[in-house]
C-alpha positions as CSV (number, residue, x, y, z in Angstrom):
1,X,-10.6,2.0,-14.9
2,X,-12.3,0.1,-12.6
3,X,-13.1,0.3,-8.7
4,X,-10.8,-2.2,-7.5
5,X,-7.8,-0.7,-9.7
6,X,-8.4,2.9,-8.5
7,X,-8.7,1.7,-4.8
8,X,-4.9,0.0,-5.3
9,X,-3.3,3.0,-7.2
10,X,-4.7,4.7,-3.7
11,X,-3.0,2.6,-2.1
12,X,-0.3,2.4,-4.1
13,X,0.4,6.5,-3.3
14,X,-0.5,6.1,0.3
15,X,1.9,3.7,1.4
16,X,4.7,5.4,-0.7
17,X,3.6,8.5,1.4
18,X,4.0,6.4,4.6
19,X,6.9,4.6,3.6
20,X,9.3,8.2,3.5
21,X,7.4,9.4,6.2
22,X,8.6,6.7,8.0
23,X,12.5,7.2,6.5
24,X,11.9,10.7,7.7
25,X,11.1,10.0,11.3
26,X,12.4,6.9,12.5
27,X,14.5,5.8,9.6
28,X,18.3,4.6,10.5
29,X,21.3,5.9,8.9
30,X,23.7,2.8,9.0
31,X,23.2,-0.4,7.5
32,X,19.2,-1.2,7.4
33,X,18.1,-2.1,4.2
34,X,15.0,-0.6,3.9
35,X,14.7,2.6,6.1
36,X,18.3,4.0,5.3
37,X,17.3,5.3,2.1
38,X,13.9,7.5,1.4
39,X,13.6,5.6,-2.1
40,X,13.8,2.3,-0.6
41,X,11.4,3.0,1.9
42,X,9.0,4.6,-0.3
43,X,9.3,1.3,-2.7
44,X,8.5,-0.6,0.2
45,X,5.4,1.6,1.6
46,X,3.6,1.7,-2.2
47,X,4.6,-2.0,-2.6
48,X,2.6,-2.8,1.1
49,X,-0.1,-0.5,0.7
50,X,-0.9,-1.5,-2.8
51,X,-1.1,-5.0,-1.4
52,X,-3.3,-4.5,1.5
53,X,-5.6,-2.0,-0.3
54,X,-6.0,-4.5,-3.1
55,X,-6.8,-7.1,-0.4
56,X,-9.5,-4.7,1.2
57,X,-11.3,-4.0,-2.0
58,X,-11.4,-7.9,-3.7
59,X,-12.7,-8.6,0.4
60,X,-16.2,-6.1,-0.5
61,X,-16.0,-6.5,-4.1
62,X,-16.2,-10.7,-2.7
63,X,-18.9,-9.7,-0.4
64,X,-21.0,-7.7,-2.8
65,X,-20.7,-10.7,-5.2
66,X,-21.9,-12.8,-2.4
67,X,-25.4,-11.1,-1.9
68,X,-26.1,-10.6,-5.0
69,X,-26.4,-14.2,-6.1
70,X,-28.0,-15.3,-3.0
């Protein structure tokens, strides 16, 4: 497994952390389609911070890529 992978799975786990934290807190309990249950709201957190993590480590892997050839 490389870097970049194990940074998303992080990522991955952190959001879905976030996302029922968030159901837990401030979540609604009528009609909202994401916060109204903890399982959608958990898809949605691992779904965004898998994104952004895997965004955050192509952006140094990029980088380090960059000085390396120059």
């Amino acid at each position: 497994m490389n870097r970049s992978t194990l940074v998303t799975l992080v990522g991955i786990a952190l959001g879905a952390i976030a996302g029922w934290l968030y159901w837990k807190y401030f979540g609604c309990q009528g009609s909202c389609l994401i916060t109204s249950k903890p399982l959608n709201s958990s898809i949605y957190g691992a779904v965004v911070g898998g994104l952004v993590f895997n965004i955050i480590s192509g952006a140094f892997t990029t980088s380090k890529n960059v000085r390396k050839n120059q």
